[in-house]
C-alpha positions in Angstrom: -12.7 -16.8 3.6 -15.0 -16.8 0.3 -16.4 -13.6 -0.5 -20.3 -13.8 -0.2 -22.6 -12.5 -3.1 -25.5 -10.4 -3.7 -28.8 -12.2 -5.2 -28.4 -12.0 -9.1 -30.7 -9.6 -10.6 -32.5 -9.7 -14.5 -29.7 -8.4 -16.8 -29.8 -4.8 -17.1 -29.6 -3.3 -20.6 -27.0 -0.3 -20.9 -26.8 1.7 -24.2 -23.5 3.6 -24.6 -23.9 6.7 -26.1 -20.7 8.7 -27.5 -21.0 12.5 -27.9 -17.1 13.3 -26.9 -15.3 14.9 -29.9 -12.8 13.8 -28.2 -13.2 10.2 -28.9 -13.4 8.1 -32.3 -15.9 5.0 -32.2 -12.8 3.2 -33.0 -11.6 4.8 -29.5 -14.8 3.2 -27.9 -15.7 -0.1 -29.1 -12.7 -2.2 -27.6 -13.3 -0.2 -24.5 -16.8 -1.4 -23.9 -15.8 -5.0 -25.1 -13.2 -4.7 -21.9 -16.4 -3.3 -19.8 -18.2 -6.2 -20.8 -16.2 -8.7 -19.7 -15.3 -6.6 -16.2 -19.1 -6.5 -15.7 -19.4 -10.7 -16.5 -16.3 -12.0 -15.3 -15.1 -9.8 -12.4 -18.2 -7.2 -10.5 -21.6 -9.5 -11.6 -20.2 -12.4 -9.6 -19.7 -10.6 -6.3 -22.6 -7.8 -6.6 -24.9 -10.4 -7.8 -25.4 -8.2 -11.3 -25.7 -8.8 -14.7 -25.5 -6.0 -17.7 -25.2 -6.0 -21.3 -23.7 -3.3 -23.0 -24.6 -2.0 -26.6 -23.0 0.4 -28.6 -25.6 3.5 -29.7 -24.5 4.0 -33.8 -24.7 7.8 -34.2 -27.9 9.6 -34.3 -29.8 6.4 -33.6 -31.7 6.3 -30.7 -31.0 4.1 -27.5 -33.1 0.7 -26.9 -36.3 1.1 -25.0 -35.8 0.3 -21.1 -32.2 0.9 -21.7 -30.0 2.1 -19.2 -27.3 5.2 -20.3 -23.5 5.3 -20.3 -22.6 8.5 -22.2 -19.1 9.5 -23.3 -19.2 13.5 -23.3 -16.6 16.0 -23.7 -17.4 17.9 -20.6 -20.2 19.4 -18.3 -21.0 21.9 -19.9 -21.4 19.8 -23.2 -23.9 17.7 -21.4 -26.2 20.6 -20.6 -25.8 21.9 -23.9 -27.1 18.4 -25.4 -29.8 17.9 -22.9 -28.5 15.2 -20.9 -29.4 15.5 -17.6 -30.2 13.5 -14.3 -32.3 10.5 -16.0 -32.7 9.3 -19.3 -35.5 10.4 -21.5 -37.4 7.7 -19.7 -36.2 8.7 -16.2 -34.1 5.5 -15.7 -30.3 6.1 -14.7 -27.6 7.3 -16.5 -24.1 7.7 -16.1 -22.0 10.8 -17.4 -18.2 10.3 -18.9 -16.6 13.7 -19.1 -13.6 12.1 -21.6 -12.3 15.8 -21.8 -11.5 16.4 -18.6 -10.3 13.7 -18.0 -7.3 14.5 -20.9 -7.1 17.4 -19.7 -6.8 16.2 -15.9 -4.0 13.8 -17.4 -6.4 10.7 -16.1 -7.8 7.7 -18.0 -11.0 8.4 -19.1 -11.3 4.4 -19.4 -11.1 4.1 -15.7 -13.5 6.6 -15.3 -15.9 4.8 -17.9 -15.6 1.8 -15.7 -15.8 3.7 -12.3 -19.2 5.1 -13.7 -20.4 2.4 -14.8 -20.1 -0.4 -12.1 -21.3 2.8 -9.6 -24.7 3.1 -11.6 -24.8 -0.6 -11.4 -24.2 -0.7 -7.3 -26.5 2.5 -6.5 -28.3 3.4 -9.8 -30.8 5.9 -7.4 -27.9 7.5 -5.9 -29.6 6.7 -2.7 -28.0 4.0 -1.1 -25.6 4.8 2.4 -24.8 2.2 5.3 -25.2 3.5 8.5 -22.2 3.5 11.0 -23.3 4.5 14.6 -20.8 5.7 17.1 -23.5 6.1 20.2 -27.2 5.9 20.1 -27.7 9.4 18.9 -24.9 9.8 16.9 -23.2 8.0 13.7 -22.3 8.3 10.0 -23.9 8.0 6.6 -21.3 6.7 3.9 -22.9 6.7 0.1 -22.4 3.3 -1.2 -20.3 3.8 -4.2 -18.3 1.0 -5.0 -14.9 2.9 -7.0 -14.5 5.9 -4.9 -11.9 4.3 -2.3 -10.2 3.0 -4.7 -10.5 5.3 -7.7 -7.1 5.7 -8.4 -5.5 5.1 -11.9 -2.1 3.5 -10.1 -4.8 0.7 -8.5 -6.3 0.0 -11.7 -6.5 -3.1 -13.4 -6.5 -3.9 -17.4 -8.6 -6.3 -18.8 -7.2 -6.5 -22.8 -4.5 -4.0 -22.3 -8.0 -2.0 -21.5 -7.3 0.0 -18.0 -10.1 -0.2 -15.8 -11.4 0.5 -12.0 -10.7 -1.1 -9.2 -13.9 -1.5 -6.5 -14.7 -2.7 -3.6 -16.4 -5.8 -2.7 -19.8 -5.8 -0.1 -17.7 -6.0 2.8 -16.0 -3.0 2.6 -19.0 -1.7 4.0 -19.2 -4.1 6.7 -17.4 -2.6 9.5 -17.8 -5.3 12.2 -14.6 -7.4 9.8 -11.0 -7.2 11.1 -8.4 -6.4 9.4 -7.2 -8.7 6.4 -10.2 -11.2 7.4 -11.6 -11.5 3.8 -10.8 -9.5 0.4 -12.6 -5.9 0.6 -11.4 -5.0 -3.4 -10.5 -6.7 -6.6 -6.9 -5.7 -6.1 -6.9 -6.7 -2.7 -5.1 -3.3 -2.1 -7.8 -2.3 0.9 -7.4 -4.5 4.6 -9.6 -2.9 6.4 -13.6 -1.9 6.3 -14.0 1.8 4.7 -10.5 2.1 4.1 -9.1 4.9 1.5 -6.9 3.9 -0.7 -4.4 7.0 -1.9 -6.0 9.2 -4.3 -9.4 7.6 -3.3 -12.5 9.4 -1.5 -15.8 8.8 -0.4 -19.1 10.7 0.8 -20.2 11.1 4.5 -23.0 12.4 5.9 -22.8 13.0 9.5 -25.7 12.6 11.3 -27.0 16.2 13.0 -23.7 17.9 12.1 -26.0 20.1 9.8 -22.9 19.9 7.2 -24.9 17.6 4.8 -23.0 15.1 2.4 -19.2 15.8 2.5 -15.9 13.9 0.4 -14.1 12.2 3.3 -10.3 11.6 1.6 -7.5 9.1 2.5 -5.3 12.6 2.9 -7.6 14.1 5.1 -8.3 17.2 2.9 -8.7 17.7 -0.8 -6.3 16.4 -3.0 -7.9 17.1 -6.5 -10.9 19.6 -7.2 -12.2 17.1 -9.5 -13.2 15.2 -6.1 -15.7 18.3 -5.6 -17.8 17.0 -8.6 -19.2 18.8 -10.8 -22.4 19.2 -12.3 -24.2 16.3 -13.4 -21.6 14.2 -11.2 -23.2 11.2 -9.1 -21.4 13.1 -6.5 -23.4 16.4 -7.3 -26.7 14.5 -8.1 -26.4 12.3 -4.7 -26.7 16.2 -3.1 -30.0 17.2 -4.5 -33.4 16.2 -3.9 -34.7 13.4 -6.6 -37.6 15.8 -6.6 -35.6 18.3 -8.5 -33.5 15.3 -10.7 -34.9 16.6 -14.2 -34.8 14.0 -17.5 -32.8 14.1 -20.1 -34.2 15.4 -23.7 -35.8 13.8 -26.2 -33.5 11.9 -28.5 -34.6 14.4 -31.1 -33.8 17.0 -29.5 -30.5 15.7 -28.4 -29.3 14.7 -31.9 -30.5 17.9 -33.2 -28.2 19.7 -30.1 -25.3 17.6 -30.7 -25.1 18.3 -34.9 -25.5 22.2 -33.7 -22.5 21.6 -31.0 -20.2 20.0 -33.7 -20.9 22.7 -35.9 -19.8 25.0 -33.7 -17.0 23.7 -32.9 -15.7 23.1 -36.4 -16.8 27.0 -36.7 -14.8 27.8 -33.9 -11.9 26.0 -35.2 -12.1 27.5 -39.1 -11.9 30.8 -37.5 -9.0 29.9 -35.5 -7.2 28.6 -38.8 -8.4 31.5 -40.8 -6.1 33.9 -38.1 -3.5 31.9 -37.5 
């Protein structure tokens, strides 16, 4: 059965911005060609998207209108730099803690993509489908298209590039029985809100007073990273958009980031000097 599609939309500008000192430009650029082409060729067609993707050159500032994809070491770096909730211009953003990630012993690629198609599906962090069990009673899923299947093993590469899997519309579409139409591009899920291994996804049950909660193929938690930290969609998708605060100026940030690096290289002299 062919897999229905989502009205096209205007093409959404995204500026990636690189902060990690983790990761060389020559680290990023063939990622984002490999995000391009997953964006054209793979999520636009069945989301009904379309994004181009620009490389930020350091210390310059981001296009105008431009949505944000930044590459960051950590959370913590983030706050230091003044990237927060919205963009300057209070249009979305998406965080990459590259860091972590290395740390975690996970591709900070996947995450890259997983972040990016997400802002794409739900760039308000708003969006849930409704699944009622009785007339006063049902469940809130937040419509985030890698979580299910955010697992590095169900990835995909695109130019030796790996990448994220997601899920299609009808993932959300519980009336479909099982195997009746593809619910991911890896055609790894058969069933409506299925969880792949290693994959998650919010809920919010209505009444239960428990608020927005990571529902897990497992049953429990499986990795703390699933708790989100802050500056997360997961984290953001928790608080008010009343209290959602922009990012910096770019001024300010560029001025930030020269003082982080600094540090850092500060840090490490001393650490050489008593070695």
């Amino acid at each position: 059965m062919p897999q229905p599609t989502h009205a096209q939309t205007p093409t959404i500008q995204i500026a990636v911005i690189n902060e990690s000192t983790v990761l060389a430009d020559a680290d990023v650029s063939p990622v984002v060609a490999a995000l391009q082409k997953q964006v054209t060729n793979d999520f636009g067609p069945v989301w009904g998207t379309a994004a181009q993707l620009t490389i930020v050159p350091k210390g310059a500032p981001p296009a105008a209108g431009s949505w944000w994809l930044v590459l960051l070491d950590d959370s913590d770096q983030a706050n230091a730099l003044g990237y927060h909730d919205l963009t300057t211009e209070g249009l979305p953003i998406g965080k990459v803690f590259a860091a972590s990630d290395l740390k975690a012993g996970t591709s900070w690629t996947v995450t890259a993509s997983h972040e990016l198609l997400e802002m794409l599906g739900d760039p308000n962090i708003n969006l849930t489908v409704f699944v009622q069990n009785s007339n006063t009673a049902g469940t809130l899923y937040a419509y985030e298209v890698c979580d299910a299947c955010e697992d590095d093993s169900v990835g995909y590469q695109v130019d030796n590039i790996l990448l994220s899997d997601f899920v299609y519309p009808s993932w959300f579409e519980s009336f479909r029985p099982e195997g009746s139409t593809q619910f991911d591009r890896m055609n790894k899920i058969q069933t409506p809100l299925q969880l792949l291994a290693g994959g998650y996804i919010g809920t919010f049950v209505v009444n239960s007073g428990s608020g927005w909660t990571q529902q897990t193929a497992e049953k429990r938690p499986t990795n703390i990273l699933h708790r989100g930290s802050v500056g997360t969609r997961r984290e953001r998708r928790s608080i008010p958009h009343e209290l959602w605060i922009n990012s910096l100026p770019q001024k300010k940030i560029v001025s930030n980031a020269q003082k982080y690096r600094q540090l850092l290289e500060s840090i490490q002299q001393r650490r050489q000097e008593a070695a």
